[in-house]
C-alpha positions in Angstrom: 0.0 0.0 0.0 1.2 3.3 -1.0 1.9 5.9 1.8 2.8 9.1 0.5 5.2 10.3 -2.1 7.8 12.9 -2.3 9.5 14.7 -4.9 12.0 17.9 -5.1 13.7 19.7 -8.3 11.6 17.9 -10.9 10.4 19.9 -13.7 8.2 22.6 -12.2 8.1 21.0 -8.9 10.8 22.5 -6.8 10.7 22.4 -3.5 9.6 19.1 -1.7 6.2 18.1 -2.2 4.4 15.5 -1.1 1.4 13.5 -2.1 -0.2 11.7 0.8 -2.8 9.0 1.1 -2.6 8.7 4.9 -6.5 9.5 5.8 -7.2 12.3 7.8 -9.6 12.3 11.4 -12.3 13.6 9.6 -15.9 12.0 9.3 -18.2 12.8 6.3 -21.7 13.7 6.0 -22.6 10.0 5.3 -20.7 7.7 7.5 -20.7 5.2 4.7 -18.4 7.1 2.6 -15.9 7.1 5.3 -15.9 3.3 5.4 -15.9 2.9 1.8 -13.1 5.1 0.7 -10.2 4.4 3.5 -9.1 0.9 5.2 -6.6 0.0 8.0 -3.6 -0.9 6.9 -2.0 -1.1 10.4 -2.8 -0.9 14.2 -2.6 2.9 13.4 -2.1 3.5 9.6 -5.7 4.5 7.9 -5.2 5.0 3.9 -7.5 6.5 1.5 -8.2 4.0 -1.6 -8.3 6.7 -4.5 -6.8 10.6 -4.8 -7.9 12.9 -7.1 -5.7 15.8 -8.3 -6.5 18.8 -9.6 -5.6 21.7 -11.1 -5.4 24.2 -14.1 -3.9 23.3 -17.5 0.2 23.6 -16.7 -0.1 23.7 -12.8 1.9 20.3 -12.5 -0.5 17.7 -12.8 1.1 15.5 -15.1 4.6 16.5 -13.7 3.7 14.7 -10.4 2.1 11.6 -12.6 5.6 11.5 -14.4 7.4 12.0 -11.2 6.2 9.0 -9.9 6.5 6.9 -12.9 10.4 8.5 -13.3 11.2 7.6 -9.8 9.7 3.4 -10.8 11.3 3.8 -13.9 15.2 4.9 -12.7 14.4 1.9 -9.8 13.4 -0.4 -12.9 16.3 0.3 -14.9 19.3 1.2 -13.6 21.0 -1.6 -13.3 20.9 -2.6 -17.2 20.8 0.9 -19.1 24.3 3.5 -18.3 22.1 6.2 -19.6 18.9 6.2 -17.5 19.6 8.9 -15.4 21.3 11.6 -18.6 17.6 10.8 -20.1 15.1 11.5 -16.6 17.2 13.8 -15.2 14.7 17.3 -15.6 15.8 19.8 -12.7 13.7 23.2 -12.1 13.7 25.2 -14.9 13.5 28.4 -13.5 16.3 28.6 -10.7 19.4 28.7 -12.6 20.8 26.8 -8.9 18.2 23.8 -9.5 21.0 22.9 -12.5 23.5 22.1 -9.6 21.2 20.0 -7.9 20.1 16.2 -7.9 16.4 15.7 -8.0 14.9 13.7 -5.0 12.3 10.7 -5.2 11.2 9.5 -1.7 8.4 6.4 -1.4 6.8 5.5 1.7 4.7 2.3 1.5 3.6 -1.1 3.7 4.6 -4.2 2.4 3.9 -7.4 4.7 2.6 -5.2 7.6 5.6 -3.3 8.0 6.2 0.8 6.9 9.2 1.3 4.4 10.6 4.5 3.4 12.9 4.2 0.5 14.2 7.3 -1.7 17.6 8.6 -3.6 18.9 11.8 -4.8 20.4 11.8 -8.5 21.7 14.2 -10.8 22.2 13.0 -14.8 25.3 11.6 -14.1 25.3 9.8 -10.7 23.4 8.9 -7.3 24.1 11.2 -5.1 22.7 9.4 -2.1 20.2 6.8 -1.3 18.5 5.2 1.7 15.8 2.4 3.0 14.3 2.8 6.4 11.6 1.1 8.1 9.4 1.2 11.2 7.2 -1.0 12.9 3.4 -0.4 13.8 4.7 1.7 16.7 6.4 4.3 13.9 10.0 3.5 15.5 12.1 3.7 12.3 15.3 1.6 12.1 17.9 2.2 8.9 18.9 -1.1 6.6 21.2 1.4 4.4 22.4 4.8 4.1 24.6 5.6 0.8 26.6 8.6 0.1 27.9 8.4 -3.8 30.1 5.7 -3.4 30.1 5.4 0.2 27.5 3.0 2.0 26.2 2.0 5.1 24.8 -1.0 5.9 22.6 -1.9 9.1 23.9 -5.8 9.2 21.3 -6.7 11.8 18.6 -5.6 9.6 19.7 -5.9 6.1 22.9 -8.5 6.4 22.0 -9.7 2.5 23.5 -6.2 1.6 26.3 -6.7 4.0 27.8 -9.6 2.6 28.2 -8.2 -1.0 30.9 -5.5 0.4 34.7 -5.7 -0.2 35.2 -4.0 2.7 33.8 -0.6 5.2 31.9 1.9 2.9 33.3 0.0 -0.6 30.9 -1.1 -2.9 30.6 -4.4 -5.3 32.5 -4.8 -8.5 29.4 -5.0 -10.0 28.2 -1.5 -8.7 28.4 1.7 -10.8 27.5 5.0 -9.6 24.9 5.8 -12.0 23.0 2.7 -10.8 21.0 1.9 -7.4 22.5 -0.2 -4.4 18.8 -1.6 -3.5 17.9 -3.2 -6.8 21.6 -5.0 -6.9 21.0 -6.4 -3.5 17.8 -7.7 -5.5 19.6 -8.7 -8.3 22.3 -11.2 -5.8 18.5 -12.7 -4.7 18.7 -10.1 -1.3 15.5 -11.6 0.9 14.5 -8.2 1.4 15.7 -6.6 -1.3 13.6 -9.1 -3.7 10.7 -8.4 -1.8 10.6 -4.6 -2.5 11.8 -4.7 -6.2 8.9 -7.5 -7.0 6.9 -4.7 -5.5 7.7 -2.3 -7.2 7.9 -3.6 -10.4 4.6 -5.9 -10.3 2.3 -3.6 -7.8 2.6 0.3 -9.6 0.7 0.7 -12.7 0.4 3.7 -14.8 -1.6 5.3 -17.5 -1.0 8.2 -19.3 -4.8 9.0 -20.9 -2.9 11.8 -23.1 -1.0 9.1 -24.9 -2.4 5.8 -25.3 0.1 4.0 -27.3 1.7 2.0 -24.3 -1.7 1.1 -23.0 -2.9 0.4 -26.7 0.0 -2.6 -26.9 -0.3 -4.2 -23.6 -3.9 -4.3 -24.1 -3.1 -6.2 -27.7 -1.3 -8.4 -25.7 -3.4 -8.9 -23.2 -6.2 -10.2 -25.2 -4.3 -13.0 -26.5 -4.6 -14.3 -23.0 -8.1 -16.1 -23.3 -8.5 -15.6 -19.7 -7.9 -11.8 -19.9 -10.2 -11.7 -23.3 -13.0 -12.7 -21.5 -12.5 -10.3 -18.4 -12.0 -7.3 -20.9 -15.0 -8.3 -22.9 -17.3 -8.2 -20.0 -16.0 -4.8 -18.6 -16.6 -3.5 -22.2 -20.3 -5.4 -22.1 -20.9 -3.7 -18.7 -20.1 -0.7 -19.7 -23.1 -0.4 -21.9 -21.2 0.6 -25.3 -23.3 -2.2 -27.4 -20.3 -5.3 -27.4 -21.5 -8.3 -26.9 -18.0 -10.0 -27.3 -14.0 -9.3 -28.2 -11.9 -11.3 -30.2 -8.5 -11.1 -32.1 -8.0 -12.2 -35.5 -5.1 -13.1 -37.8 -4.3 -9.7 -40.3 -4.3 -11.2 -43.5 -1.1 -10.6 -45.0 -2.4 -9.6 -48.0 -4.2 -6.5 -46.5 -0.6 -4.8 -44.9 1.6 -2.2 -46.9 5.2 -3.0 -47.0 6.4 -1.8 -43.9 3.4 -3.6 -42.3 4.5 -6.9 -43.7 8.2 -6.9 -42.5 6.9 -6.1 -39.0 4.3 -8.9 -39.5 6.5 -11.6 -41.2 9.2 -10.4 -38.2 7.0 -10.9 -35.4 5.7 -14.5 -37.3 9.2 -15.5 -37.1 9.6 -14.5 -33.3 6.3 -16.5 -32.6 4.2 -13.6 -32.0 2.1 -12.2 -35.0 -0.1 -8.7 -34.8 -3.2 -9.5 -34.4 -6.4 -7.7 -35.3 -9.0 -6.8 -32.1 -12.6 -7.7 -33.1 -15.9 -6.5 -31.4 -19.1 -7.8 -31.7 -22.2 -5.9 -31.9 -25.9 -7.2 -31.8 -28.0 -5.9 -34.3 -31.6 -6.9 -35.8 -31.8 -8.0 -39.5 -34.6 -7.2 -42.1 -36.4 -10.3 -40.6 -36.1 -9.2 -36.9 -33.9 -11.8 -35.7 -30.4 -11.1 -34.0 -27.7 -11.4 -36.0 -23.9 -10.6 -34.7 -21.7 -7.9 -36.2 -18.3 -7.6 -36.3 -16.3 -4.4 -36.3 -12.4 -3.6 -35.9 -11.7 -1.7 -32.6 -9.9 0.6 -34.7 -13.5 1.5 -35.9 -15.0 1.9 -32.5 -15.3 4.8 -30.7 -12.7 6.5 -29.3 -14.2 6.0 -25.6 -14.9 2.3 -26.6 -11.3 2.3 -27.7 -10.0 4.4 -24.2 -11.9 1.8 -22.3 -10.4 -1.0 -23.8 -6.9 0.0 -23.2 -7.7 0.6 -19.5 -9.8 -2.7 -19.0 -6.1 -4.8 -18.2 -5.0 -2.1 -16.4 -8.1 -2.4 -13.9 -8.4 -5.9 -14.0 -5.0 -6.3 -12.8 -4.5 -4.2 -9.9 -8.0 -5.1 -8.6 -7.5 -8.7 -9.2 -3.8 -8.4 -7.4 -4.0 -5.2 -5.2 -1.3 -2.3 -5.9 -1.6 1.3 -7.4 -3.0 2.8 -10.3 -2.0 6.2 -11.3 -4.1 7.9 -14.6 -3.3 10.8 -15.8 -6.1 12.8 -17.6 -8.6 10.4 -16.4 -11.8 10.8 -17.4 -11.1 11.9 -21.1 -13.4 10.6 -23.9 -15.5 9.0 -20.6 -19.2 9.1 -19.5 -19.3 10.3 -16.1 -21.2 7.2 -15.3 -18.8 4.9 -16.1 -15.8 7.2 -14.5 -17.9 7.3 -11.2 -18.2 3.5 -11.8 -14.4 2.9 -12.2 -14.3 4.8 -8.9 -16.5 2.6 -7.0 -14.8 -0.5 -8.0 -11.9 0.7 -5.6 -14.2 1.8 -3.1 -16.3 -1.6 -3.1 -15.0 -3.7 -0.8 -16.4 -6.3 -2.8 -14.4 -5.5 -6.5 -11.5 -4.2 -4.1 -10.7 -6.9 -1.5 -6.7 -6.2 -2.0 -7.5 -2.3 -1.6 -5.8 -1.7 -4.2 -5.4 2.2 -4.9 -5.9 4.9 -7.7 -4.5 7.7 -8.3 -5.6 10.3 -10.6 -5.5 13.9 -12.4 -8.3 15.4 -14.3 -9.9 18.0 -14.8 -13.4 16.9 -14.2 -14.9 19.0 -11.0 -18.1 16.4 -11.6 -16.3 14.4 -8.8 -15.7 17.3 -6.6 -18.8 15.5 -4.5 -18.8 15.2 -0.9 -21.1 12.1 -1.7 -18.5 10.3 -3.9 -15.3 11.9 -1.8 -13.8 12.6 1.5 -12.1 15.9 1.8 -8.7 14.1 2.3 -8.6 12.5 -1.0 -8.8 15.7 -2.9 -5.2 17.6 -3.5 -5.0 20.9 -5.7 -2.0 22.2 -7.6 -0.9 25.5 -8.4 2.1 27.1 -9.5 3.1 30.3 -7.0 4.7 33.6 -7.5 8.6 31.6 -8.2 6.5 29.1 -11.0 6.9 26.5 -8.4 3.9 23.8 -8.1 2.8 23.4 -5.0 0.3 20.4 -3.3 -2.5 21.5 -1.2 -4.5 18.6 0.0 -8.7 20.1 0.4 -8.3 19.1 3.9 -6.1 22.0 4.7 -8.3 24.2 3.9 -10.2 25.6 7.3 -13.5 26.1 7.6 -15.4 23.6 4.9 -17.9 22.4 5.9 -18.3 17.8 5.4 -21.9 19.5 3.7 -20.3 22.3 1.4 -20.5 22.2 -2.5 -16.9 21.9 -3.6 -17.5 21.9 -7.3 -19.5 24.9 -7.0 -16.4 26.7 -4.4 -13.9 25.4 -6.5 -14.9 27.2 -9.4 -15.4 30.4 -8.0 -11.7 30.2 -7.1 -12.1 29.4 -3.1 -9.4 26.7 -3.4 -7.1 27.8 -5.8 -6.1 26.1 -9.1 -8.1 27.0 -11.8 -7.5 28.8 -14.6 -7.1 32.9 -14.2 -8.1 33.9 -17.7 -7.7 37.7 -17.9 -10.4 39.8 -20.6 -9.3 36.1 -22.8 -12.1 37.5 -25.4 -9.4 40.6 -26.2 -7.3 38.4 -28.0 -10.7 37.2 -30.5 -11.6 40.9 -31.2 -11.0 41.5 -34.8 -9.9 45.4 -34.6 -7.1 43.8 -31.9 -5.8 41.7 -34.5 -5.1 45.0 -36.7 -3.8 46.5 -33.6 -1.8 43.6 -32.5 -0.2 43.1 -36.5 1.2 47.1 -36.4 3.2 46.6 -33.1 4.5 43.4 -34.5 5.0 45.5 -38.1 7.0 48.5 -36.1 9.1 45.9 -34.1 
């Protein structure tokens, strides 16, 4: 379960920052929302099962979404690929000291009942430092490694696995580089602990980027030729009441590819795994009145049949296995039926028995609803003055009421982070455009 996460000198995030799922002592309106929406995940640990960030266009919505994915992507990676850091690393943009700075990643999250805190500092070149703590239910935090650049520290009554693989005080493996992380290496020499937390992380965080669909698009391709999986996603797309009855894949015929097509096709044949075509079908009534099934190509459908498809494996799976799901630009091309039903599958505790957790940004202030939301698992960003973002979880905010409309506040600008669109129609007004062409004429 995810705890909170921080980040610092990340694109337009500057300053440390911190997303938090931890649920606040706050009761709502209707008591059942309260035990919907959080569980315990300790003697003492409540956790929210979804957050919802918002914000105007550019505020650093999608900056935290990549942060997140950046920080499981360097943790991923850096063992195989010498580059991965030269390609992530995105400091502050407007402090010309951010340049000089690592950026900083820091995860908190229960795994088997206890609370880890993991994180690192890295620049495009190296890791500046890195560190794995944890604490029991009583929040007393004990250290399994501390790492300075090249200099570590290992805790050998807590985390002897990494012990062992020193040469001697402070010197690391042959194997280590300092572009790379210590924790996935441990991993990589079969570390007990170690293995635990890099399964985790690479087999419980999932994430979806609804502006670009292209990832999603593939892995639900290959998810479908999983007969198992086929029939899941065909019944989410059946229950969400877009007309398909069923979802198949098909063979292309090779005969209907262009050239480049075909070497892609006859490549993957070779390899064992052809492209495949994915086929709905639709019910429909002929001249005689009898049902009769149609088939279309999913490339046909609708792009909000499409967007559903992709995200169908990505639901399935984290539901099915617990973990977290992080969507950015949720709700795009969706019903709000079917995005407040997506919502209640994590706060069923029927379709969510792992609590499994989602994280999202949108823009959508439908599901700024004290009915569907506690105030603790709503965050708002907004750049300030210094074009820093900054989080502001709604719960910070004094004086709302567990009653008070918070679409209706929120767009009157009582929270923050909306768009300030100053006399916007000026720049529409035909005799501007004359006006606006001369000053660009003299200059």
């Amino acid at each position: 379960m995810l705890i909170e996460f921080s980040v610092a000198n990340f694109r337009s995030f500057r300053e440390i920052q911190t997303l938090r799922l931890q649920a606040a002592s706050i009761k709502s309106k209707n008591p059942q929302i309260d035990e919907q929406n959080t569980f315990l995940a300790g003697e003492k640990l409540h956790l929210v099962k979804s957050k919802v960030i918002y914000g105007p266009n550019a505020s650093g919505k999608s900056n935290l979404i990549r942060a997140v994915t950046t920080f499981f992507m360097i943790f991923r990676q850096s063992l195989q690929d010498v580059n991965i850091l030269q390609r992530v690393y995105a400091p502050f943009l407007l402090d010309v000291h951010a340049f000089k700075e690592p950026t900083f990643f820091q995860i908190q999250f229960q795994l088997e009942n206890r609370n880890y805190r993991y994180g690192f500092e890295a620049d495009a070149t190296e890791i500046i430092s890195e560190w794995l703590f944890s604490s029991d239910g009583n929040g007393v935090e004990s250290y399994h490694f501390k790492r300075s650049k090249d200099d570590i520290e290992v805790n050998k009554r807590t985390f002897k696995e990494a012990a062992r693989l020193l040469l001697g005080k402070g010197e690391m493996p042959p194997l280590y580089r300092e572009n790379a992380l210590f924790l996935p290496l441990v991993a990589a020499f079969n570390g007990p602990l170690a293995s635990k937390i890099d399964q985790y992380f690479r087999n419980y965080y999932a994430a979806y980027n609804g502006a670009d669909d292209r990832h999603a698009a593939a892995i639900a391709a290959q998810a479908v030729k999983n007969e198992s999986m086929r029939l899941k996603i065909a019944e989410v797309l059946k229950r969400s009441d877009m007309g398909i009855e069923d979802l198949g894949v098909r063979d292309i015929p090779e005969d209907m590819l262009n050239n480049e097509a075909k070497e892609i096709y006859q490549k993957k044949a070779v390899e064992g795994d052809k492209p495949v075509a994915i086929v709905t079908t639709r019910r429909v009534k002929n001249e005689q009145g009898a049902d009769i099934d149609v088939h279309f190509l999913m490339s046909e459908e609708s792009f909000g049949t499409q967007k559903m498809f992709w995200l169908s494996p990505f639901l399935i799976g984290i539901l099915e296995n617990g973990g977290v799901l992080i969507i950015d630009e949720f709700g795009s091309s969706l019903h709000h039926r079917l995005i407040d039903s997506i919502l209640q599958l994590f706060h069923s505790r029927v379709t969510n028995p792992h609590n499994a957790q989602l994280i999202v940004a949108t823009h959508d202030t439908h599901l700024l609803d004290q009915r569907k939301f506690r105030r603790d698992q709503i965050v708002f960003v907004e750049k300030n003055r210094e074009g820093q973002s900054v989080l502001t979880d709604l719960v910070e905010f004094k004086g709302v009421r567990n009653d008070a409309s918070l679409e209706n506040d929120y767009l009157q600008g009582r929270y923050g982070a909306i768009p300030f669109v100053n006399q916007f129609d000026w720049a529409f007004t035909p005799e501007n455009y004359e006006q606006t062409s001369e000053i660009h004429q003299e200059n």
